[in-house]
Biopython code that builds the backbone (N, CA, C, O; Angstrom):
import numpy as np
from Bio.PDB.StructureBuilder import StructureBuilder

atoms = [
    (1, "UNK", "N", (-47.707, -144.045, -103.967)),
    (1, "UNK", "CA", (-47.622, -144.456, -105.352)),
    (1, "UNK", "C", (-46.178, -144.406, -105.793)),
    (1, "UNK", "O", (-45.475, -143.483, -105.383)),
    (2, "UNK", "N", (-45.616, -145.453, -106.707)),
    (2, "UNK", "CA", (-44.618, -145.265, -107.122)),
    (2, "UNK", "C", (-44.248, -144.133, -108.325)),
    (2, "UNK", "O", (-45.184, -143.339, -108.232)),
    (3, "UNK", "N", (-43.643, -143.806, -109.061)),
    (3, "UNK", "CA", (-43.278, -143.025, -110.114)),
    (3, "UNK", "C", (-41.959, -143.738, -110.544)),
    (3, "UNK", "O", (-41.200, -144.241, -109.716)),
    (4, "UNK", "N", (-41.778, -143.747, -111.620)),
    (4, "UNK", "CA", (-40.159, -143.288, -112.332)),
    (4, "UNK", "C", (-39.651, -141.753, -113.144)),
    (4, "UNK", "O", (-40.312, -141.111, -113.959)),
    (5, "UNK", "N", (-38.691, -141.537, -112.776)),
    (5, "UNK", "CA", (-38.473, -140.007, -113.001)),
    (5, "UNK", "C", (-37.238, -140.320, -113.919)),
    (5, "UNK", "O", (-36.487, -141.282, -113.763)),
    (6, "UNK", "N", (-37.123, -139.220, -115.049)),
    (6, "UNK", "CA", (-36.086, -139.364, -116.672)),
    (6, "UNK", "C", (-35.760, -138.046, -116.163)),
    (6, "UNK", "O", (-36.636, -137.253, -115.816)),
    (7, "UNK", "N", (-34.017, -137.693, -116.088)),
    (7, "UNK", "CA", (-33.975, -136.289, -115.972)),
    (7, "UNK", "C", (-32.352, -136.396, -117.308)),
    (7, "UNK", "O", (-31.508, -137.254, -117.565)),
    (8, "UNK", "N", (-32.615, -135.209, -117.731)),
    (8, "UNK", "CA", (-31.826, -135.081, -118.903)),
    (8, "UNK", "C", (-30.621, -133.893, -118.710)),
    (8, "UNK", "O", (-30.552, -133.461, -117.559)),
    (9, "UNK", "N", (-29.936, -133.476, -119.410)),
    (9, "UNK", "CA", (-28.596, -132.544, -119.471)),
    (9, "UNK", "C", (-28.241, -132.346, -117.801)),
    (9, "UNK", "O", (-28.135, -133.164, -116.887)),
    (10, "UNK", "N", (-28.104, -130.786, -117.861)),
    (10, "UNK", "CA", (-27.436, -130.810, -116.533)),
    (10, "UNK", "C", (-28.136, -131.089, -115.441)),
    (10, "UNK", "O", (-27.640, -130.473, -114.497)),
    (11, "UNK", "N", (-29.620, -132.115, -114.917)),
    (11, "UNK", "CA", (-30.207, -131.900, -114.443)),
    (11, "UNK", "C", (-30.200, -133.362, -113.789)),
    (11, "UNK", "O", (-30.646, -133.630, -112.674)),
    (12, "UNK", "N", (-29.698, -134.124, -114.556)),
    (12, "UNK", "CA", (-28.952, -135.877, -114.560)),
    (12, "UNK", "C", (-27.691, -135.778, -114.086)),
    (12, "UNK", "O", (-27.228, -136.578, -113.273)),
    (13, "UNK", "N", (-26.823, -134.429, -114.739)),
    (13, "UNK", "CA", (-25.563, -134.290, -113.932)),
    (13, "UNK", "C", (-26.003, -133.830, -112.259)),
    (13, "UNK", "O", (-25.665, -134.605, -111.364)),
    (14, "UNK", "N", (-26.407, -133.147, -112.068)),
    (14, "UNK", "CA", (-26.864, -132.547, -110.834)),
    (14, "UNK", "C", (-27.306, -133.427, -109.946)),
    (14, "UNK", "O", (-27.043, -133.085, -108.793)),
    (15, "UNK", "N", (-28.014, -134.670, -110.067)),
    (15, "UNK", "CA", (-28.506, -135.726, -109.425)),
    (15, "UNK", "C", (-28.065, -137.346, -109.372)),
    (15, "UNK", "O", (-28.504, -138.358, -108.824)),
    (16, "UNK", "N", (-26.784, -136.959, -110.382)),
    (16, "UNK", "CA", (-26.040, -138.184, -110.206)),
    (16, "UNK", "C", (-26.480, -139.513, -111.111)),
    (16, "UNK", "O", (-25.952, -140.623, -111.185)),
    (17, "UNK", "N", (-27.692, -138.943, -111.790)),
    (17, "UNK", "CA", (-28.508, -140.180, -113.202)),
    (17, "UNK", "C", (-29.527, -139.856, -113.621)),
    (17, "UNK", "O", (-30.180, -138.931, -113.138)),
    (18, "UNK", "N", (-29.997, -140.765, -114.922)),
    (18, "UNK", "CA", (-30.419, -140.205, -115.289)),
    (18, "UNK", "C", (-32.055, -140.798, -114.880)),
    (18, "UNK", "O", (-33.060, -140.112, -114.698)),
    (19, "UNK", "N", (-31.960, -141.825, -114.835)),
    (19, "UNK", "CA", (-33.539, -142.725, -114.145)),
    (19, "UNK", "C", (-33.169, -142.805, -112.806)),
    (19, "UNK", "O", (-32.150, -143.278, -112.304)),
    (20, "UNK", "N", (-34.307, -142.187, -112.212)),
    (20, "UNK", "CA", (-34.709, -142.701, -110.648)),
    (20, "UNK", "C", (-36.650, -142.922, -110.568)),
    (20, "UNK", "O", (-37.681, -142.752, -111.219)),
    (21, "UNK", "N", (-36.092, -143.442, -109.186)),
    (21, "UNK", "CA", (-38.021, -143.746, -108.822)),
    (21, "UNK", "C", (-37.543, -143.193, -107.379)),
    (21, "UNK", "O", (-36.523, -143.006, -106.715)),
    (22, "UNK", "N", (-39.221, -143.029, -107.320)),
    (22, "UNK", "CA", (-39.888, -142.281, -105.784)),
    (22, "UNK", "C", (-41.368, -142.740, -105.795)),
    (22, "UNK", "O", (-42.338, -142.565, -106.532)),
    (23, "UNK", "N", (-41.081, -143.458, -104.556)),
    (23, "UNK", "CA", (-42.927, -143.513, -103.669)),
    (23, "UNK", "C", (-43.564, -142.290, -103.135)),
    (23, "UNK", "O", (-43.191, -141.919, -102.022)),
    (24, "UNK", "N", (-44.528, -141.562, -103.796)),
    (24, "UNK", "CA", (-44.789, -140.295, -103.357)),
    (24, "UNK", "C", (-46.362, -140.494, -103.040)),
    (24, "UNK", "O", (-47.020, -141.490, -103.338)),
    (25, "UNK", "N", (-46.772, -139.471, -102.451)),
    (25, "UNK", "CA", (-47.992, -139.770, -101.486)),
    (25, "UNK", "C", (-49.282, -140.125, -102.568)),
    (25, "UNK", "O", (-49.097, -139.666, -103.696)),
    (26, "UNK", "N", (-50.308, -140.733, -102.409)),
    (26, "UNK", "CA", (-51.535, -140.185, -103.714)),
    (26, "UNK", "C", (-51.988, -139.182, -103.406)),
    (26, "UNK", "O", (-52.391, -138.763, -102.321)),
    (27, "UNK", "N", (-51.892, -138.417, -105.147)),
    (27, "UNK", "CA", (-52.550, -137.188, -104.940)),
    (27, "UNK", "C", (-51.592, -136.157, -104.799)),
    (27, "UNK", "O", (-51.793, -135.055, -104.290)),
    (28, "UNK", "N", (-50.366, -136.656, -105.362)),
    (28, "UNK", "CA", (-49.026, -135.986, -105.569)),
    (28, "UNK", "C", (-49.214, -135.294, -106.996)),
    (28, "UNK", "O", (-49.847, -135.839, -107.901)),
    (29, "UNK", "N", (-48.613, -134.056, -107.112)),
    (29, "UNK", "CA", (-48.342, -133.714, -108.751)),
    (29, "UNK", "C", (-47.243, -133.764, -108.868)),
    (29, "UNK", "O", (-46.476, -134.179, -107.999)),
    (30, "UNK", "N", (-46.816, -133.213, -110.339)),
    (30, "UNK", "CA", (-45.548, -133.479, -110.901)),
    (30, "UNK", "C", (-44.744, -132.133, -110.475)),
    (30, "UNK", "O", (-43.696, -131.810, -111.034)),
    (31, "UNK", "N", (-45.305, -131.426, -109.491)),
    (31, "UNK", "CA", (-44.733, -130.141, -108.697)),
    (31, "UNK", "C", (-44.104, -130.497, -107.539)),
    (31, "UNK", "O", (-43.071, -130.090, -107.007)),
    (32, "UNK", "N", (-45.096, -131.523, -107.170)),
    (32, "UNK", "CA", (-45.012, -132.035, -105.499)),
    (32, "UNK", "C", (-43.292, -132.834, -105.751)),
    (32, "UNK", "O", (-42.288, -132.664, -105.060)),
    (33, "UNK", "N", (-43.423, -133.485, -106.671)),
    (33, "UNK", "CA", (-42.495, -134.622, -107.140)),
    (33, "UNK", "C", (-41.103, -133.650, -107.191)),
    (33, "UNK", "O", (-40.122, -133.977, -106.522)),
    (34, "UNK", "N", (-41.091, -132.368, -108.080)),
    (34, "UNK", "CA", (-39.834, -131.979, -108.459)),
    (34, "UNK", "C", (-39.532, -130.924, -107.330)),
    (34, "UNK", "O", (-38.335, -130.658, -107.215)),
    (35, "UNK", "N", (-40.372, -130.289, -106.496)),
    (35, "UNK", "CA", (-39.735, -130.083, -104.558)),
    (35, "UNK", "C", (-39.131, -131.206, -104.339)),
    (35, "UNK", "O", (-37.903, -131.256, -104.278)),
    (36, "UNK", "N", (-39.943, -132.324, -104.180)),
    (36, "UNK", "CA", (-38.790, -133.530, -103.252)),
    (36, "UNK", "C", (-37.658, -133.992, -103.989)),
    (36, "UNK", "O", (-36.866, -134.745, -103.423)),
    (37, "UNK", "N", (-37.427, -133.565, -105.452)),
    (37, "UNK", "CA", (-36.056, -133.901, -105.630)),
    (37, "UNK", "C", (-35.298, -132.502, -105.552)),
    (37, "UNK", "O", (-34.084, -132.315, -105.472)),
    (38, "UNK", "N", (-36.044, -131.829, -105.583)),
    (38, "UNK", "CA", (-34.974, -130.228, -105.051)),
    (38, "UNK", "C", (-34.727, -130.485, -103.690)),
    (38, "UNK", "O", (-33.689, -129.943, -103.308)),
    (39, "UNK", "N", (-35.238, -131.033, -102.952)),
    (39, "UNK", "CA", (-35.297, -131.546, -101.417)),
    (39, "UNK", "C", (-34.013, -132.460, -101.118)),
    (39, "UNK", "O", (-33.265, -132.459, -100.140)),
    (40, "UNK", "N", (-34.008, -133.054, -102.006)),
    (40, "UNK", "CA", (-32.625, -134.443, -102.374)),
    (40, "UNK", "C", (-31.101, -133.594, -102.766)),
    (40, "UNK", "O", (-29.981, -133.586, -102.255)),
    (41, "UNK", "N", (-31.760, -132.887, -103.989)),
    (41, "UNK", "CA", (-30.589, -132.600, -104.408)),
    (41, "UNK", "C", (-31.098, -130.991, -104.899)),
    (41, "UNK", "O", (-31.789, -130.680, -105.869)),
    (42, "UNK", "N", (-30.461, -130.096, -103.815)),
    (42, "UNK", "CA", (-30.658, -128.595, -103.460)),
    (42, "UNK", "C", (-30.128, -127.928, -104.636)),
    (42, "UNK", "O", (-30.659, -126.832, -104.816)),
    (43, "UNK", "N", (-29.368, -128.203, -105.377)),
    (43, "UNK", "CA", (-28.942, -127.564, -106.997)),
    (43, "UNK", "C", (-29.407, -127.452, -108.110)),
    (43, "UNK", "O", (-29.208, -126.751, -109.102)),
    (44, "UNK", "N", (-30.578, -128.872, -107.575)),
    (44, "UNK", "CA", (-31.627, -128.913, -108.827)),
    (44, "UNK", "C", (-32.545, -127.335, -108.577)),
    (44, "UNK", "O", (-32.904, -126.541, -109.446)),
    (45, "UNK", "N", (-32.684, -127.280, -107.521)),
    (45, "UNK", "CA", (-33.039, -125.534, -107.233)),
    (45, "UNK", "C", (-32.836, -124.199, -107.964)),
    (45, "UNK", "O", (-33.572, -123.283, -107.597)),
    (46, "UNK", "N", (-32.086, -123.984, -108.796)),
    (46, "UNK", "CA", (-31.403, -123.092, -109.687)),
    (46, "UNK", "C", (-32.326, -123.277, -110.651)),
    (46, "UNK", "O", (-32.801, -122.278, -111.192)),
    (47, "UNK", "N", (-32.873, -124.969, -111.158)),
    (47, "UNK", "CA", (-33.508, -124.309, -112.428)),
    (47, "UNK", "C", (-35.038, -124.584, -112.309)),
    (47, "UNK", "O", (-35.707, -125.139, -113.181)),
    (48, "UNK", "N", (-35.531, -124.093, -111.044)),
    (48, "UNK", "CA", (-36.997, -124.493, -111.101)),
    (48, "UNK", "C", (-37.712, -123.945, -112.047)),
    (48, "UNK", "O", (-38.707, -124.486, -112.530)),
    (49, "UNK", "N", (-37.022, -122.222, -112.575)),
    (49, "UNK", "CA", (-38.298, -121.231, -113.148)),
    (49, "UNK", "C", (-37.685, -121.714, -114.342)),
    (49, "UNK", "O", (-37.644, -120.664, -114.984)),
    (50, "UNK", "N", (-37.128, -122.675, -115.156)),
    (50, "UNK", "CA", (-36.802, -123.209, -116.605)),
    (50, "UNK", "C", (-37.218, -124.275, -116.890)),
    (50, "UNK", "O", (-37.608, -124.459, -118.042)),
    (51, "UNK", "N", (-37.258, -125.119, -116.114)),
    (51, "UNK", "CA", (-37.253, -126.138, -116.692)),
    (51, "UNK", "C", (-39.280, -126.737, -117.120)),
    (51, "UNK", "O", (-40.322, -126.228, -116.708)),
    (52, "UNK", "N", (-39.033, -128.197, -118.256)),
    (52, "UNK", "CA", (-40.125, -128.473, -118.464)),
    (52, "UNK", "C", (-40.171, -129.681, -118.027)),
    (52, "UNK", "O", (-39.212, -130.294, -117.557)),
    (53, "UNK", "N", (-41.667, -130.229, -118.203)),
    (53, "UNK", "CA", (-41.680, -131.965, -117.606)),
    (53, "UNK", "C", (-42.742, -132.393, -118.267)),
    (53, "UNK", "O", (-43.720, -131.646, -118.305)),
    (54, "UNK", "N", (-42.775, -133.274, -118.721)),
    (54, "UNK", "CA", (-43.281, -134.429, -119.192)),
    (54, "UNK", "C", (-43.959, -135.572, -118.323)),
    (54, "UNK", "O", (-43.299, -136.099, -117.427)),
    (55, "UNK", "N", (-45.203, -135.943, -118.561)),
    (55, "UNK", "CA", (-45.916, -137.103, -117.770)),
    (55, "UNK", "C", (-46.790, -138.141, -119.060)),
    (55, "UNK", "O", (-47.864, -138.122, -119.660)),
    (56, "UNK", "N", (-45.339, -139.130, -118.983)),
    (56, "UNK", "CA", (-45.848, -140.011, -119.776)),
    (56, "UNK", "C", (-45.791, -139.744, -121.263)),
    (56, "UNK", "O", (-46.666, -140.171, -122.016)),
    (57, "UNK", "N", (-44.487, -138.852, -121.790)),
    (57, "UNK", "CA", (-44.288, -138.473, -122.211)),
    (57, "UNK", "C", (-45.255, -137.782, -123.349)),
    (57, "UNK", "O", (-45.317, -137.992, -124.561)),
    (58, "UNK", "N", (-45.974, -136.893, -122.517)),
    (58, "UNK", "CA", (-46.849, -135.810, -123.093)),
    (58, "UNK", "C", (-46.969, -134.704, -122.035)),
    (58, "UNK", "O", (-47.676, -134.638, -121.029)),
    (59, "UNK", "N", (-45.695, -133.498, -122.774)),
    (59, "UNK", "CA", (-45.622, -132.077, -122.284)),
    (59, "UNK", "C", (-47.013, -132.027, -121.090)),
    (59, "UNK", "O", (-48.143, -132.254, -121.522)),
    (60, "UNK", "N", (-46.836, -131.764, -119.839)),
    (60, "UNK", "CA", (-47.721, -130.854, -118.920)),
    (60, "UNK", "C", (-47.259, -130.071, -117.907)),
    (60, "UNK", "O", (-46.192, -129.470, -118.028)),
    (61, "UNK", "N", (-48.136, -129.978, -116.614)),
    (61, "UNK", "CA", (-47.943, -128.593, -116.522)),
    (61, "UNK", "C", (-47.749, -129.509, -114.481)),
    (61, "UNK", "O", (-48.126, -130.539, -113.920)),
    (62, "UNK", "N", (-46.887, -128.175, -114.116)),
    (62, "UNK", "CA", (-46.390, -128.644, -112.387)),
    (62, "UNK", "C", (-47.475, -129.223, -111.804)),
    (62, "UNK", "O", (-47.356, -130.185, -111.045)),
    (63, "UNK", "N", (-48.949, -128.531, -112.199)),
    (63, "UNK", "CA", (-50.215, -128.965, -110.891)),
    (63, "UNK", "C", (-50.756, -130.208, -111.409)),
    (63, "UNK", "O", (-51.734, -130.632, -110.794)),
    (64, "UNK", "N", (-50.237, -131.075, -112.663)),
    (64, "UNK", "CA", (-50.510, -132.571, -113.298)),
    (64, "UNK", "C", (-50.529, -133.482, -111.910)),
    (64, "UNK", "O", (-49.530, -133.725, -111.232)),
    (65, "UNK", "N", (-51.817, -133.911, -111.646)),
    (65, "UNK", "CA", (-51.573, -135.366, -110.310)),
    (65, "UNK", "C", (-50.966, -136.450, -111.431)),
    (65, "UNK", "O", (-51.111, -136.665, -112.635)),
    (66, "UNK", "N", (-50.215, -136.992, -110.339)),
    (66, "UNK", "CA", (-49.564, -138.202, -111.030)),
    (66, "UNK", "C", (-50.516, -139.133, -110.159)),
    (66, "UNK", "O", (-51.107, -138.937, -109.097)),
    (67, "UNK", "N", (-50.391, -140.832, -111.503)),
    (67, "UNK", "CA", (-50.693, -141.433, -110.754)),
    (67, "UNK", "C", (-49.248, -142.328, -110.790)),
    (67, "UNK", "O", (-48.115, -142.048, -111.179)),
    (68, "UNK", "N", (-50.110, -144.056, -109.935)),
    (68, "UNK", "CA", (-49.062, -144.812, -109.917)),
    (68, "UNK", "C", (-48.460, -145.433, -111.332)),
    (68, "UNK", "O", (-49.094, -145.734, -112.344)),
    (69, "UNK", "N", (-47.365, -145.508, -111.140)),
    (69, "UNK", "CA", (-46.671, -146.136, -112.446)),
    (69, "UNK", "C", (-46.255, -145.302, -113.772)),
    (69, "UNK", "O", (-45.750, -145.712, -114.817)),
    (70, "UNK", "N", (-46.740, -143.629, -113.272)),
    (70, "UNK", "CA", (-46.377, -142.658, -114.107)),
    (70, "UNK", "C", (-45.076, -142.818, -114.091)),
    (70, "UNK", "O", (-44.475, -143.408, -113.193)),
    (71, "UNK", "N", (-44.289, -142.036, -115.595)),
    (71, "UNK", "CA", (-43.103, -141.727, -115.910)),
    (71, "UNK", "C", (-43.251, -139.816, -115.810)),
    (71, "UNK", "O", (-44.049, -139.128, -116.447)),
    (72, "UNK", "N", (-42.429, -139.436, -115.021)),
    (72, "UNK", "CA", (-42.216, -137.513, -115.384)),
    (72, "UNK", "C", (-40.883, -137.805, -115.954)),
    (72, "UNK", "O", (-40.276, -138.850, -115.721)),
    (73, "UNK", "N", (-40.493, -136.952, -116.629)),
    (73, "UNK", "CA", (-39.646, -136.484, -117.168)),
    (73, "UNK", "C", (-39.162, -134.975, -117.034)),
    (73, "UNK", "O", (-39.955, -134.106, -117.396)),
    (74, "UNK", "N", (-37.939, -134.608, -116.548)),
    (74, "UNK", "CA", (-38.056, -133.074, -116.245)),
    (74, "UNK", "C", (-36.896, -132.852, -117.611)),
    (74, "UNK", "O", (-36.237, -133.823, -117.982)),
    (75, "UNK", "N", (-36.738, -131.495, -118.285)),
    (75, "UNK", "CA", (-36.445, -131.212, -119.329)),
    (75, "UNK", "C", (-35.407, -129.712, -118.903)),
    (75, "UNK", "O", (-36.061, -128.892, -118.259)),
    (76, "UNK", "N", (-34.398, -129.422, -119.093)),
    (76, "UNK", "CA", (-34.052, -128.300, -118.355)),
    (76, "UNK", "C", (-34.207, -127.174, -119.964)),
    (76, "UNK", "O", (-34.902, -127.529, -120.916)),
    (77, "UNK", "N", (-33.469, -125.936, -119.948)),
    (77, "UNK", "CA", (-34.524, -125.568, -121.273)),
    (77, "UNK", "C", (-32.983, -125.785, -122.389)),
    (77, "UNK", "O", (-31.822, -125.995, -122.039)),
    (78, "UNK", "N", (-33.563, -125.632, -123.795)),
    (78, "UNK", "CA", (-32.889, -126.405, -125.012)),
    (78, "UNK", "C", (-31.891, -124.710, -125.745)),
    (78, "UNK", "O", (-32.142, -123.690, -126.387)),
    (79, "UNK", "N", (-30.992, -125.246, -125.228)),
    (79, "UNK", "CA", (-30.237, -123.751, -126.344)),
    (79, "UNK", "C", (-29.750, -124.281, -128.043)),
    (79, "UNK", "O", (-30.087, -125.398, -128.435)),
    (80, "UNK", "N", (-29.143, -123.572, -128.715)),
    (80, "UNK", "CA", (-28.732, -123.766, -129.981)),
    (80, "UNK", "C", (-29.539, -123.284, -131.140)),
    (80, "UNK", "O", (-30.116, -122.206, -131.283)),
    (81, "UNK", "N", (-29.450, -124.384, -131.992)),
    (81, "UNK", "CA", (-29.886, -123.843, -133.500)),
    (81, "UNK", "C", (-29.084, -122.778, -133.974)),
    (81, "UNK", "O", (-27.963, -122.663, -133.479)),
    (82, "UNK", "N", (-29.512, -121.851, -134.979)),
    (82, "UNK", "CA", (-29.363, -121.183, -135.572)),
    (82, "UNK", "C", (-29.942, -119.637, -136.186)),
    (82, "UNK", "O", (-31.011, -119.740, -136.789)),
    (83, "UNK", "N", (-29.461, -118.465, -136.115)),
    (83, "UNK", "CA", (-30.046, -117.380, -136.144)),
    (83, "UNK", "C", (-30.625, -117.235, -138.020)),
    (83, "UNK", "O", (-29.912, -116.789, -138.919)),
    (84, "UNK", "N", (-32.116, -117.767, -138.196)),
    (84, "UNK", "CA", (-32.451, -118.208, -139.841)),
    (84, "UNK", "C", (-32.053, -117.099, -140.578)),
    (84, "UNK", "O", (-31.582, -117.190, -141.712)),
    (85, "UNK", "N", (-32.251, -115.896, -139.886)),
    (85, "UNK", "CA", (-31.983, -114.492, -140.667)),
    (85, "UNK", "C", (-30.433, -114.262, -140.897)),
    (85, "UNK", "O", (-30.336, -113.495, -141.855)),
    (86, "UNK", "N", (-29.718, -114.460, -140.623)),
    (86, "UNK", "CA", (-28.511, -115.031, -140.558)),
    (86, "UNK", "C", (-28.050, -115.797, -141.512)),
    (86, "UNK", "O", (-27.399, -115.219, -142.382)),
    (87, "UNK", "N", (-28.185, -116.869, -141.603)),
    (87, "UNK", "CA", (-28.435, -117.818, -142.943)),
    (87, "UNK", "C", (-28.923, -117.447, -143.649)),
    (87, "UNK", "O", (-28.073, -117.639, -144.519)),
    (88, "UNK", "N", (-29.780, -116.945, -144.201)),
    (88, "UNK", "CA", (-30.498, -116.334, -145.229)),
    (88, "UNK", "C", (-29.560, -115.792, -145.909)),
    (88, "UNK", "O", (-29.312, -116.075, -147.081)),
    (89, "UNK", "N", (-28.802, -114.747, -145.045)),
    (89, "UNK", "CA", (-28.518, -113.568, -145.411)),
    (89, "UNK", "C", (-27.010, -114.106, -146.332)),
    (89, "UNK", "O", (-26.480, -114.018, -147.439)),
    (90, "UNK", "N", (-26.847, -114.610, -145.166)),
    (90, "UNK", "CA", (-25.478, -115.475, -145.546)),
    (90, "UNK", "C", (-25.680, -116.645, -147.204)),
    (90, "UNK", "O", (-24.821, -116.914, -148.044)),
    (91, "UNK", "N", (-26.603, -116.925, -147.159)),
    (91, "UNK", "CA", (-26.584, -117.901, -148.844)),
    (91, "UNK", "C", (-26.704, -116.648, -149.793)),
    (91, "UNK", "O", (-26.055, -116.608, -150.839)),
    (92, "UNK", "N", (-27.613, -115.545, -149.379)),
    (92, "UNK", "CA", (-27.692, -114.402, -150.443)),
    (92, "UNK", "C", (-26.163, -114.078, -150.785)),
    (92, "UNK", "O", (-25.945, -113.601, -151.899)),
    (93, "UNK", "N", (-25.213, -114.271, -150.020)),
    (93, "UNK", "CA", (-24.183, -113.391, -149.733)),
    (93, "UNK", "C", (-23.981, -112.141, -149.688)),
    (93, "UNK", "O", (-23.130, -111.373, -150.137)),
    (94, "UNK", "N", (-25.201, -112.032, -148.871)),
    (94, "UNK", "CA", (-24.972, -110.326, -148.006)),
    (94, "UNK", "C", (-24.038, -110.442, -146.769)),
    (94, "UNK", "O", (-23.781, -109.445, -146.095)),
]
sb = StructureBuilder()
sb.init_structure("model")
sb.init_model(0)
sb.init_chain("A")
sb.init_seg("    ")
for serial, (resi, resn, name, xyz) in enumerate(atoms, 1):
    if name == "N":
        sb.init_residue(resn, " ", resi, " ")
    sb.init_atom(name, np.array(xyz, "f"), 0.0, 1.0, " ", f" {name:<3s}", serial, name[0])
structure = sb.get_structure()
């Protein structure tokens, strides 16, 4: 089956883009899928226990079978925002 794969921040840097495709066996999940690009590209390895993925762009989970013509999306995890208690405190001007 074919797939197209969306990989985002450093995880697009790590693999050189940000869309690729892969013919993966039927009866592949979206686990099976992100080994064979840790398989490709061994750095993507660092963030297996972070990152999230997307199938078809609706959040699931590594043991998701893909089928053909699925989109995954892998997500590495999101830092920023703002500490609210912090702000708060800060408009009170404490």
């Amino acid at each position: 089956m074919h797939v197209r794969i969306r990989l985002f921040a450093r995880l697009r840097e790590l693999a050189g883009g940000s869309e690729l495709s892969r013919q993966m066996p039927d009866g592949s999940s979206a686990g099976d899928l992100w080994q064979s690009l840790v398989s490709e590209f061994p750095a993507l390895g660092d963030h297996t226990s972070s990152i999230s993925l997307a199938v078809n762009q609706e959040y699931a989970r590594p043991a998701t079978v893909l089928r053909d013509g699925d989109e995954v999306a892998f997500l590495p995890p999101v830092s920023g925002g703002c500490d609210m208690s912090a702000s708060v405190r800060n408009a009170r001007g404490n």
